[in-house]
C-alpha positions, -999 to +999 in steps of 0.1 A: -039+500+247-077+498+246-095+480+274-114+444+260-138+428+277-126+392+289-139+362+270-134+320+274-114+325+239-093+358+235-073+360+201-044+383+193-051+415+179-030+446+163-031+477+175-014+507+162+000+526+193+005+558+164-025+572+154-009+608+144+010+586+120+000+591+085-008+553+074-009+541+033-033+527+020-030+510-015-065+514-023-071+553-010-039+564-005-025+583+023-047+590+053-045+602+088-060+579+110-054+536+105-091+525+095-096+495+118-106+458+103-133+445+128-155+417+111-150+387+137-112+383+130-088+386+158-063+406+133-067+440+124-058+475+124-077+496+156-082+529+157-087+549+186-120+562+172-149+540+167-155+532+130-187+510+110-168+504+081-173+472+066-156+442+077-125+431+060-118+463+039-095+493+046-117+522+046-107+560+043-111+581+076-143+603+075-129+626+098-118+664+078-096+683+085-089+716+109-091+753+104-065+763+083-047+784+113-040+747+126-024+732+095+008+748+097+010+729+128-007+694+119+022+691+091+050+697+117+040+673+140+034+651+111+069+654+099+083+656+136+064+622+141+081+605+108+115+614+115+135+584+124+144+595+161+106+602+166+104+563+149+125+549+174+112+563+207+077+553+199+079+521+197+068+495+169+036+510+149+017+476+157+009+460+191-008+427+195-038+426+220-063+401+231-098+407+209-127+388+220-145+359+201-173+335+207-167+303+224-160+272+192-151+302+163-134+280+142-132+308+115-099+320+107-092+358+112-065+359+084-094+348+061-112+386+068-078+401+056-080+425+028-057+412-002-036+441-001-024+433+037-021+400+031+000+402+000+021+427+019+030+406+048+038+373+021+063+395+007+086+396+035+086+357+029+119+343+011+114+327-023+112+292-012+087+303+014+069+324-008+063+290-033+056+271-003+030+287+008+008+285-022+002+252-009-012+268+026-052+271+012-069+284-020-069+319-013-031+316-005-026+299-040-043+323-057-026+353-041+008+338-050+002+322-082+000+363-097+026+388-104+017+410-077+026+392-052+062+383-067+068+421-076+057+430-041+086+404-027+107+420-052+102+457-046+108+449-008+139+430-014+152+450-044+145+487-029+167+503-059+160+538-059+144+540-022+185+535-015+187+566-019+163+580+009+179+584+042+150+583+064+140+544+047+171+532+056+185+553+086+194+519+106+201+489+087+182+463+115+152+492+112+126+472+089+105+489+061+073+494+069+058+509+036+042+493+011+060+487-019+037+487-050+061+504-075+080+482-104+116+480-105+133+490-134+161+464-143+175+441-170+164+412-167+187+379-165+167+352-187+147+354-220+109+342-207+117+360-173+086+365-148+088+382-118+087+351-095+116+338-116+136+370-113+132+370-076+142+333-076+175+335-098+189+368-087+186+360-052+203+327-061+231+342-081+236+369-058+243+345-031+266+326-054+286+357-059+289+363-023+301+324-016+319+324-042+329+285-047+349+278-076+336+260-112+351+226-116+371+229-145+378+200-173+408+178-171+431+180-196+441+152-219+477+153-196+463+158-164+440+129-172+471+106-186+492+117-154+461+109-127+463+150-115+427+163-110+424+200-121+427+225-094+396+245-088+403+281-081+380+311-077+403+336-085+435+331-107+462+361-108+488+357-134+510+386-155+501+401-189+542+404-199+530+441-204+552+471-191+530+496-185+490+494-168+474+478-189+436+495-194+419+482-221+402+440-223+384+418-246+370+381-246+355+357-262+340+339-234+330+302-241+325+269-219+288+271-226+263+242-239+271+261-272+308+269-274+331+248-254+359+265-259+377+284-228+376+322-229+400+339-241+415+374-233+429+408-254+446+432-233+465+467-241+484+495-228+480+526-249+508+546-233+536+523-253+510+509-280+511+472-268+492+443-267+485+409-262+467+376-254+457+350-231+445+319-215+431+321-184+425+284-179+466+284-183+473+313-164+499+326-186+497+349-216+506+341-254+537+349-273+510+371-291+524+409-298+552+400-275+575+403-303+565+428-318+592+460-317+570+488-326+563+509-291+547+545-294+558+581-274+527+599-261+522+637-273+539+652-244+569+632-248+576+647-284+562+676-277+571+688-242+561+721-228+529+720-256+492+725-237+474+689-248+441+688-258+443+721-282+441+743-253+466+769-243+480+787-274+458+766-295+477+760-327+483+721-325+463+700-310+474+669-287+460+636-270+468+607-251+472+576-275+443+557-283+439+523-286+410+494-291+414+458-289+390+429-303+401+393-292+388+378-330+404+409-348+438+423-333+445+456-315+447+492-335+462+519-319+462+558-326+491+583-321+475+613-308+505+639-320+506+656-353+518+635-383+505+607-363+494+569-377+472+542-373+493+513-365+472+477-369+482+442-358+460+415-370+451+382-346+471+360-362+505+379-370+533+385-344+538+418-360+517+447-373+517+476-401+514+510-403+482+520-423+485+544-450+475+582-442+462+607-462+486+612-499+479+650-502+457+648-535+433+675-540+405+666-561+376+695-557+358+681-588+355+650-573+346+665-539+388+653-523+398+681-503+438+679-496+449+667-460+483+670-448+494+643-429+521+664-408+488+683-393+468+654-384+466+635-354+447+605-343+423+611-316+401+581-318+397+546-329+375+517-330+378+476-339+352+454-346+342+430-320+322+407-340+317+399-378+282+412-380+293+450-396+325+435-412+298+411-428+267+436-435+292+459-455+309+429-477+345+437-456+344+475-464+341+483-425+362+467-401+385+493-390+377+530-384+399+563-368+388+602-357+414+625-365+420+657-354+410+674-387+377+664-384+378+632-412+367+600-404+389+570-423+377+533-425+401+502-430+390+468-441+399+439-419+414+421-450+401+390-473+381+374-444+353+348-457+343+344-489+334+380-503+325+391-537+352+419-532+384+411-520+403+438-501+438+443-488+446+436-448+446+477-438+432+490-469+414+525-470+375+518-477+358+550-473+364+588-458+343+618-448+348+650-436+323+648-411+335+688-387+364+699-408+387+715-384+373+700-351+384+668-335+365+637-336+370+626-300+348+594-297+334+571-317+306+543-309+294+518-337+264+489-330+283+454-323+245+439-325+241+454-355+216+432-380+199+426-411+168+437-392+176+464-374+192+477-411+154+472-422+142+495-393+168+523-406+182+523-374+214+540-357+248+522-365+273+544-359+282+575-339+311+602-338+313+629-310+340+661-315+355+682-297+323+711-298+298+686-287+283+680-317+273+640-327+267+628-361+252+594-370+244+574-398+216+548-406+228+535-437+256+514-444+284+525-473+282+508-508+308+498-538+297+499-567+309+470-588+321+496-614+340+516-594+373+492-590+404+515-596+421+505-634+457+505-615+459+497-580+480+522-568+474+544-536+463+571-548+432+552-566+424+535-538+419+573-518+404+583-547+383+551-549+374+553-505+362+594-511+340+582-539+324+552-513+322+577-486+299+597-506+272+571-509+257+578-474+255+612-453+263+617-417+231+633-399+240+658-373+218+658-340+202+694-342+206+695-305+237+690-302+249+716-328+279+739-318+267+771-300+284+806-315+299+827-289+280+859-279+293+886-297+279+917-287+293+939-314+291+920-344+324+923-352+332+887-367+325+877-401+328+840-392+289+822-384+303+800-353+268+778-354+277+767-394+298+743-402+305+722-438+305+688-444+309+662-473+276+659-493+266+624-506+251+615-538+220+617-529+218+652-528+226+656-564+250+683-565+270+696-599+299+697-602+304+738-592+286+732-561+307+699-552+342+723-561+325+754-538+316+730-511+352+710-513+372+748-511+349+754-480+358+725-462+398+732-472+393+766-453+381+750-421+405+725-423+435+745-421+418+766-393+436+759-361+420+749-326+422+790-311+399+800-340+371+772-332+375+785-296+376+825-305+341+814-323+323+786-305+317+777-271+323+743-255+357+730-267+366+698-246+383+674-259+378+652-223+341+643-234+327+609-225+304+586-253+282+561-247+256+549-267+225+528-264+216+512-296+185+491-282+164+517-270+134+515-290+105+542-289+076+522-307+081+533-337+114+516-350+138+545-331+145+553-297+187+552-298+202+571-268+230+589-271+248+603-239+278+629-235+298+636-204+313+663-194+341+650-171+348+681-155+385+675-154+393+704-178+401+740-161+368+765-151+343+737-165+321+718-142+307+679-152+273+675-167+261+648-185+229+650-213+212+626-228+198+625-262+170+602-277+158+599-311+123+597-324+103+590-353+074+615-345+044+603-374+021+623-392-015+606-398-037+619-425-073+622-424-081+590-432-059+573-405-077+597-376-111+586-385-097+551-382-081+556-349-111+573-342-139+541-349-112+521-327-105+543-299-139+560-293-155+549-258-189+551-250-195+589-220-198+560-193-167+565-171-141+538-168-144+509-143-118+512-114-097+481-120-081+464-091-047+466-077-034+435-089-044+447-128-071+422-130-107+427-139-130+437-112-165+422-126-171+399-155-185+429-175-149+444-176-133+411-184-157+409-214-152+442-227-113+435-225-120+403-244-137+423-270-113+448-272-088+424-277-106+411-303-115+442-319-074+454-322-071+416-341-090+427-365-080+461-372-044+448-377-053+449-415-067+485-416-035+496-398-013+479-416-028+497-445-029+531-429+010+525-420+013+538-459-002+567-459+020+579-427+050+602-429+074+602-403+096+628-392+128+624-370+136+645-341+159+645-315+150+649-277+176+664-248+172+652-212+198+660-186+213+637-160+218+646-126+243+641-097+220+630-068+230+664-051+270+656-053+290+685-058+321+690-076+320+661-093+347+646-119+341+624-136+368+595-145+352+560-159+319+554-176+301+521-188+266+505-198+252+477-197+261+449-222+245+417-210+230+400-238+189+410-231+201+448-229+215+457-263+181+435-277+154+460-297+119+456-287+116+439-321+141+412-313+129+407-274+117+367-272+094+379-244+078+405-267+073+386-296+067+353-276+037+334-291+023+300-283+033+279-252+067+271-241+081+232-242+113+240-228+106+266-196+087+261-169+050+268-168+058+288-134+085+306-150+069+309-186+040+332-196+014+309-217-020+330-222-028+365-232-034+374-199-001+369-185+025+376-223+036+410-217+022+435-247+044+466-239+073+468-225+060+484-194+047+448-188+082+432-191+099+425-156+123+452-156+109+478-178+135+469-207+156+492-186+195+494-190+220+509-168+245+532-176+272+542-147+302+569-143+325+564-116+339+598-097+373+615-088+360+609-052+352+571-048+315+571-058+295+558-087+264+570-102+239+546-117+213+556-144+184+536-164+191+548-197+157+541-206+138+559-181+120+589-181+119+597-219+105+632-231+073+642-246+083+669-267+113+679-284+109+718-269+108+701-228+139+693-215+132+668-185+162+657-156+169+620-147+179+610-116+199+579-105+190+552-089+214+542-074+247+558-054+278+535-042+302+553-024+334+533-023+365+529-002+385+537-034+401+573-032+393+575-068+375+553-098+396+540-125+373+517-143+334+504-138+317+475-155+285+463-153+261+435-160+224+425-158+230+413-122+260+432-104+284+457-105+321+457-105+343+490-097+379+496-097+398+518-077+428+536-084+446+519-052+435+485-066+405+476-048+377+458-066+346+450-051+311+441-067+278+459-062+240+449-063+227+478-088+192+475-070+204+476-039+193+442-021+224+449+004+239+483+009+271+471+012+296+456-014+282+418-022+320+407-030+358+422-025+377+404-056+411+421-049+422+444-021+458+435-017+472+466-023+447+486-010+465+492+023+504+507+009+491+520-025+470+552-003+498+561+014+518+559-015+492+577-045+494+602-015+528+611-014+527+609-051+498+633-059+519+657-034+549+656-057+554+680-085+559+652-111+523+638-097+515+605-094+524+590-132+519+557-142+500+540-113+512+504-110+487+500-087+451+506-103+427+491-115+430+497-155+400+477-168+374+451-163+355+425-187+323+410-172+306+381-197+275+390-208+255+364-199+246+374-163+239+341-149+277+331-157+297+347-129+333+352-142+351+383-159+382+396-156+400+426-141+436+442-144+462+456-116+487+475-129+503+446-151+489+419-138+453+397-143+429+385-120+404+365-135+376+354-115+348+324-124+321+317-094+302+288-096+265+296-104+249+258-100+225+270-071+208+297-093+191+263-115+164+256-092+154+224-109+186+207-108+184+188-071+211+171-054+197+135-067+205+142-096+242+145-100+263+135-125+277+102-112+303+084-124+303+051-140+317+013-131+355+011-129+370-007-157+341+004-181+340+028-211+305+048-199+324+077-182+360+084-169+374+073-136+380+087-111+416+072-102+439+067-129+461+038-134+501+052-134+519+069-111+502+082-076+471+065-092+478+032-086+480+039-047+448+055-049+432+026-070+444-003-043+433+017-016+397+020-034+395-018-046+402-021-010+372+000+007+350-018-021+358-052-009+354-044+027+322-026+019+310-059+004+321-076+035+300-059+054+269-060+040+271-093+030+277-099+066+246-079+077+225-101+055+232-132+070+231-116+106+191-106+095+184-142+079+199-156+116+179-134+138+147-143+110+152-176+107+163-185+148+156-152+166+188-144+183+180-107+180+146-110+203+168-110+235+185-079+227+219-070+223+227-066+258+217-105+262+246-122+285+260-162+272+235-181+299+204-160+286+213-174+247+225-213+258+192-212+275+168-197+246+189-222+223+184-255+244+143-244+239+148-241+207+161-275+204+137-290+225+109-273+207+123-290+168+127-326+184+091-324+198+080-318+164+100-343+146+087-373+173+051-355+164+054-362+129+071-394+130+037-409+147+017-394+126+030-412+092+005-414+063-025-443+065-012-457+028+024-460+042+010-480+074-016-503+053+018-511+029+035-519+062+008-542+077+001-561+040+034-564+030+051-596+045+084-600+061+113-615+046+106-641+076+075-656+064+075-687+042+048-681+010+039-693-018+048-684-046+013-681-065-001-663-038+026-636-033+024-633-068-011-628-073-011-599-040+018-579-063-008-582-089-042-570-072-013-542-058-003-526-089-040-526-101-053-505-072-023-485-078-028-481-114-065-473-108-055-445-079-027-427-106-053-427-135-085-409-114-051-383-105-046-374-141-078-374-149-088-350-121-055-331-133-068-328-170-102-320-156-084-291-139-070-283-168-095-281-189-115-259-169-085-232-166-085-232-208-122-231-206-117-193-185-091-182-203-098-162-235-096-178-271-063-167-277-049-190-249-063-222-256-041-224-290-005-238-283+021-219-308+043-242-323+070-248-296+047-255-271+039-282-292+071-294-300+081-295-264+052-313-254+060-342-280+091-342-271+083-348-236+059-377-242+087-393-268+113-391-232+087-406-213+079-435-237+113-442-236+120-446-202+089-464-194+102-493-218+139-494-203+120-497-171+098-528-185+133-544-200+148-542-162+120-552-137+102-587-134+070-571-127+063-543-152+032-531-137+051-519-107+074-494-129+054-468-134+048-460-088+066-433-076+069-440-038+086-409-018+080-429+013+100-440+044+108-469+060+097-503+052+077-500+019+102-480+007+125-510+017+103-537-002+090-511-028+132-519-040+139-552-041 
């Protein structure tokens, strides 16, 4: 520590006790010495060297470096002095020391702060903080009111892919020091999302996940009748009536502000072919497939002692059963063994069909080749999940199966809606030949599929075989209205399904295209690289080339699996497909396509590749000069621009208006060079790697399906968002140019979507499947993951993953959930560990076994998440069993307070429910509530008239404690105190009253009868004379009030006159009854209020 001179004021200052520490700067990068901040603040960085940089700004060090002899060392000690055990026993990198200042400084030292630093030491505020603290000064406000400062808080909290350094996070209580500039890549959970509201609403959800309180669910119409609140449970375990695991889920998930309905569940087991539904919010499952009789044998139980997969001899080829399941649409399922079928059960029948297989016509003319059923097996299958490619194909597509020979069959779902062409439930639709001879293995098809994205000529459908090879199409199969068979037979209807199939081609991914094995002596007449498939009518072949062509694809059909692998290289029929359909390059494409190579299969080892698609276009002359008028830049070099993307004078502002200006007005010139453009596709490769794991298998896979990750840059709200929002808030909503994202770089998140495998060894390897695309189709670039979970699972069974969290299964049942970005290295949630503790001992005795472990009653088969993120619930499978789970996620809406709660109306009325019901247990409940209302009334209609008492008498001013003597005493004043007054005012009586009193004569004195007569008289004039100047100073008064009101007042509506008539009518009246009564009339009209003796006389 550096000796200060002592001073009447001394102020903390920061020292760094490191200097051989490398320091980051975010302005100049990485230096060697910490450049001190010294411009009469009492925080800063100090150096032990002397520095005159300038105050308030981090400066580069001016010192050089040594002789090149000494560099070898410099970077050991360097690296020595990073390490985290060098870290630890040096101390923190900051010490706070006393710094001098003049005596009354009232200037703030955290105002001479660069931005950078301050912004830095904000982010390690929470989000509540963070928002608070806007309201600190100006400067604070202005810092937090930008996106930096919410994507700094973010990158620190979120570290992602800095999980995966060791030296960052050697200790867990060891804080980061570094400055985190970089953007996270991530899906983002809301439409108009900022970074300030993504920090918000994941931290919120996260911790609702973690607490996991249970949604209030609805009452039932009988649990209302019978007074039984619904029971609110987190989790809810019930059985599927299934026999074997089951491993495959779907749901419809509703209970939103758009779909009330509960969600509802599909689940299947593909080793006996069954399937069924159900109910969570009843905890049971339907009669739904229950009844069906139909179960299935898997390949190696008709064909035991037979290699699967086409390997070993290589003359059949064999897989496990497939199967789908679609909660609107049914189940299908596949029977992997030769002479196999495609068995479909619809939603709504207990019972399904077989679907009709190939007949064995051979039609070269027509381009038919013949299939044998007996050699075909079913290795793939898919369902529709939605109606949106059922719909765009008029109810051609709904169904679709792989088969071993290479063709590709689609089935209609039957008359659904109100089509133009009405086909059978099961009936064949269209058929390729997409590899003759080679499995198709996987098949992926768009679910988000649209009118739009047809426009765009976008990918809707994918098929991976057993070489490798992918083929896609991008345009959606046709009827003609004139080819309707003239006699519905079968055999029509295949003839009818080739002749649909050949109105679109499947492309084949040159990348991906089978590899020939090396043959060094040319010995083999057989091109392993070629390989037919069905033409379309596009191509406008005769009717010799369509025969040559169909007799080709006959040959390679009846080839058997040991010739494909004699020729070609990479047969595996244990690849892996996923697909992402909403990758978008610009320029309408940018569909990933990735391939896994489990590794499960003898002498292979896992890989995984990754390939993207682009629409590479080709400008003309005219289009260059164009881009080159609005491109062009004066030879003045570029401004620096600030860290916080922001113009750094109002010369570079104004330029950047003009800019923007300028690009509005080309709009129309490149709208009109868009035409001259021609645009060739390519495909791009980009390998995946393992994070430096080794042996890997690979043994689950899944992307990301919330709803904002399968959206196109074309369909993203935030990308095409224009004008200002009236439903989000202005915090949360972008509402100027400045601040509306115009790439998707700009979006919070990147646009990114993960895609995640899970491992034969407990981990689980996260990628963004939008990261790191290639430049060229000849470079062939590597992506890392972000993100590596290792599990307590021995192995992974099944992985699912959504916008916010991760869910894994293990194959001893455990099920935990995971932050993808890596806010908490552990698991945020354990949903199921109960067998965890017996199912390792036992998958260990069995994997020790020769029969091996089997089916595993025990593991995790499959798990659904809902993809809306910010709705916690999904569902998971052990063995046969369900465990649904639904989380509460009311703490995530930061404008919904406690205050405003939905409260429940007046017993007795028809505003809302009650709370108690009237039958049964209810009634008990309702007499003790009518009781605790009355008693509550009691009370505080006591404690009112206790507070008018101590008001109005003050028995509260001697305190509680008071004893009896205190209170008699203070009351006996009190009394004294009010007869004192009333004796007061009985003296003082009014001088009228006591003149009445003197000139009024007793009853004792004899007069005469003219004379008391004629005093009455002289009476009741002065009287009448004193009540007349009283009304007319009261309409003096009154007149003067009109006078100072406006216009309006002075005019009397009608029933104000009316009253008033009818006032002076009552008034008449009574004065004459009085007249008809009294001797002395004038005396009617005095209205005496007083006491005593006139009031006596003033009667009689």
């Amino acid at each position: 520590m550096h000796a200060q001179s002592s001073t009447p004021v001394q102020q903390p200052h920061i020292e760094s006790t490191s200097p051989a520490e490398p320091t980051f700067d975010s302005q100049h990068g990485e230096q060697r010495g910490a450049s001190p901040v010294d411009g009469g603040g009492g925080v800063g960085l100090a150096s032990h060297a002397p520095d005159t940089s300038a105050p308030g700004r981090l400066s580069p060090a001016h010192n050089t470096f040594s002789a090149s002899r000494n560099r070898i060392a410099e970077y050991e000690n360097a690296s020595s002095a990073a390490s985290p055990s060098r870290k630890k026993l040096e101390g923190p990198a900051f010490a706070v020391i006393k710094k001098p200042r003049k005596p009354g400084d009232k200037h703030s030292p955290i105002a001479d702060l660069p931005n950078e630093i301050l912004t830095h030491a904000l982010a390690h505020l929470s989000p509540q903080d963070l928002s608070a603290v806007s309201l600190v000064s100006r400067r604070f406000h202005d810092l937090v009111t930008t996106p930096h400062a919410w994507r700094t808080a973010f990158s620190r909290y979120f570290p992602g892919p800095d999980s995966l350094d060791p030296n960052a996070y050697h200790d867990e209580d060891d804080l980061d020091d570094r400055l985190r500039v970089e953007r996270r890549a991530f899906t983002r959970v809301t439409a108009l999302a900022s970074w300030r509201s993504e920090y918000i609403l994941r931290t919120r959800l996260l911790r609702s996940l973690a607490r996991g309180k249970p949604v209030q669910p609805p009452a039932s119409p009988a649990q209302a009748r019978l007074g039984q609140p619904p029971v609110a449970s987190p989790i809810v375990v019930y059985p599927s009536q299934m026999f074997t695991t089951v491993n495959h889920l779907h749901a419809t998930f509703g209970g939103t502000a758009l779909n009330k309905r509960p969600p509802r569940f599909v689940h299947g087991a593909d080793d006996v072919g069954t399937a069924g539904s159900s109910d969570p919010t009843l905890e049971k499952a339907d009669s739904w497939g229950l009844g069906d009789p139909n179960t299935f044998l898997q390949f190696s139980d008709r064909f035991p002692g037979d290699a699967m997969y086409g390997l070993g001899p290589g003359n059949i080829v064999g897989i496990p059963n497939s199967m789908d399941v679609s909660q609107p649409y049914g189940m299908v399922h596949g029977e992997g063994s030769p002479g196999g079928f495609v068995y479909y059960r619809y939603i709504e029948e207990m019972r399904g069909h077989f679907l009709r297989p190939s007949s064995g016509i051979s039609i070269p003319a027509l381009g038919i080749p013949q299939l044998l059923p007996i050699q075909e097996s079913i290795c793939s299958v898919w369902i529709a999940k939605s109606s949106t490619i059922p719909s765009l194909t008029d109810g051609l597509i709904g169904l679709i199966s792989g088969s071993s020979l290479g063709v590709l069959t689609t089935y209609s779902l039957g008359p659904l809606g109100t089509r133009d062409q009405r086909f059978g439930r099961g009936e064949v639709t269209a058929r390729w030949v997409v590899s003759p001879g080679v499995p198709l293995i996987a098949i992926a098809v768009d679910e988000q599929y649209s009118v739009k994205r047809q426009g765009e000529n976008r990918v809707w459908a994918v098929v991976l075989n057993a070489l490798g090879e992918l083929f896609y199409l991008t345009k959606l199969p046709k009827r003609s209205s004139d080819d309707k068979p003239a006699v519905s037979d079968d055999e029509a209807k295949e003839r009818l399904a080739w002749s649909t199939g050949r109105s679109v081609y499947w492309n084949l991914v040159e990348p991906s295209r089978r590899i020939a094995r090396p043959n060094p002596y040319s010995n083999s007449h057989v091109d392993g690289s070629y390989s037919p498939r069905t033409s379309w009518n596009g191509m406008y072949l005769s009717e010799e080339q369509i025969k040559a062509e169909t007799y080709e694809i006959e040959d390679f059909i009846n080839r058997k699996p040991k010739d494909f692998q004699r020729t070609c290289l990479g047969w595996n029929m244990r690849r892996l497909l996923e697909v992402d359909f909403a990758g978008d390059d610009g320029n309408q494409a940018g569909e990933a396509i990735f391939v896994f190579e489990t590794g499960l299969v003898e002498d292979s080892a896992a890989s995984a590749k990754r390939y993207v698609r682009f629409n590479v276009t080709d400008t003309d002359r005219s289009d260059a000069k164009t881009n080159e008028v609005q491109f062009a830049s004066p030879s003045t070099p570029p401004e620096p621009k600030s860290l916080f993307g922001g113009p750094t004078s109002p010369r570079s502002a104004s330029k950047s208006d003009l800019d923007y200006g300028l690009s509005l007005s080309t709009v129309q010139d490149l709208e009109e060079g868009k035409q001259n453009r021609r645009s060739t596709e390519e495909w791009r490769l980009s390998g995946l790697s393992f994070g430096g794991l080794k042996a890997v298998q690979i043994s689950a896979h899944a992307i990301d399906g919330s709803t904002f990750a399968t959206l196109t840059s074309s369909e993203d709200p935030l990308l095409n968002f224009s004008g200002q929002s009236t439903v989000s808030s202005p915090s949360m909503t972008p509402l100027y140019k400045s601040c509306t994202p115009s790439s998707p770089a700009d979006v919070p998140g990147q646009r990114a979507r993960f895609i995640a495998v899970g491992t034969m060894m407990g981990s689980v390897l996260v990628w963004d499947a939008r990261a790191s695309l290639p430049t060229s189709a000849d470079a062939v670039n590597t992506l890392d993951p972000i993100r590596i979970i290792h599990t307590e699972s021995p192995e992974i069974s099944c992985v699912a993953l959504s916008s916010l969290y991760l869910v894994h299964g293990g194959n001893d049942g455990l099920v935990q959930a995971w932050d993808v970005l890596a806010s908490s290295l552990g698991p945020v949630r354990r949903l199921n560990s109960r067998f965890a503790s017996r199912a390792r001992r036992r998958l260990v005795q069995a994997q020790a076994s020769v029969q091996g472990v089997g089916i595993n009653l025990f593991a995790a088969g499959a798990i659904c998440l809902d993809p809306d993120p910010t709705v916690l619930r999904g569902m998971v499978s052990i063995g046969t069993h369900l465990l649904y789970w639904s989380f509460s996620s009311s703490a995530a809406d930061q404008y919904k307070s406690h205050k405003r709660r939905l409260r429940r109306a007046d017993r007795g009325t028809n505003v809302a429910n009650d709370r108690f019901a009237n039958v049964g247990r209810g009634n008990m409940r309702g007499f003790i509530a009518n009781e605790q209302l009355e008693l509550e009334r009691e009370s505080a209609q006591e404690a009112r008239q206790a507070e008018h008492l101590a008001g109005r008498f003050g028995t509260e001013l001697l305190g509680s404690d008071a004893s009896e003597e205190e209170l008699m005493a203070y009351a006996q004043m009190l009394s004294e105190e009010a007869l004192a007054k009333d004796q007061e005012k009985q003296t003082t009586e009014p001088l009228n009253n006591h003149k009445a009193a003197i000139a009024t004569p007793t009853e004792d004195v004899d007069m005469d009868p003219e004379i008391a007569e004629a005093i009455r008289l002289s009476l009741a004039e002065e009287e009448a004379k004193r009540l007349q100047q009283q009304e007319q100073a009261e309409f003096e008064a009154f007149q003067q009030q009109e006078a100072a009101e406006g216009s309006n007042s002075r005019e009397l509506t009608d029933l104000e006159f009316a009253l008033q008539l009818s006032l002076a009518e009552e008034q008449s009246r009574l004065e004459a009854e009085a007249e008809a009564q009294e001797d002395f009339p004038a005396l009617s009209i005095r209205m005496d209020k007083g006491k005593g003796k006139q009031r006596r006389f003033s009667r009689h």
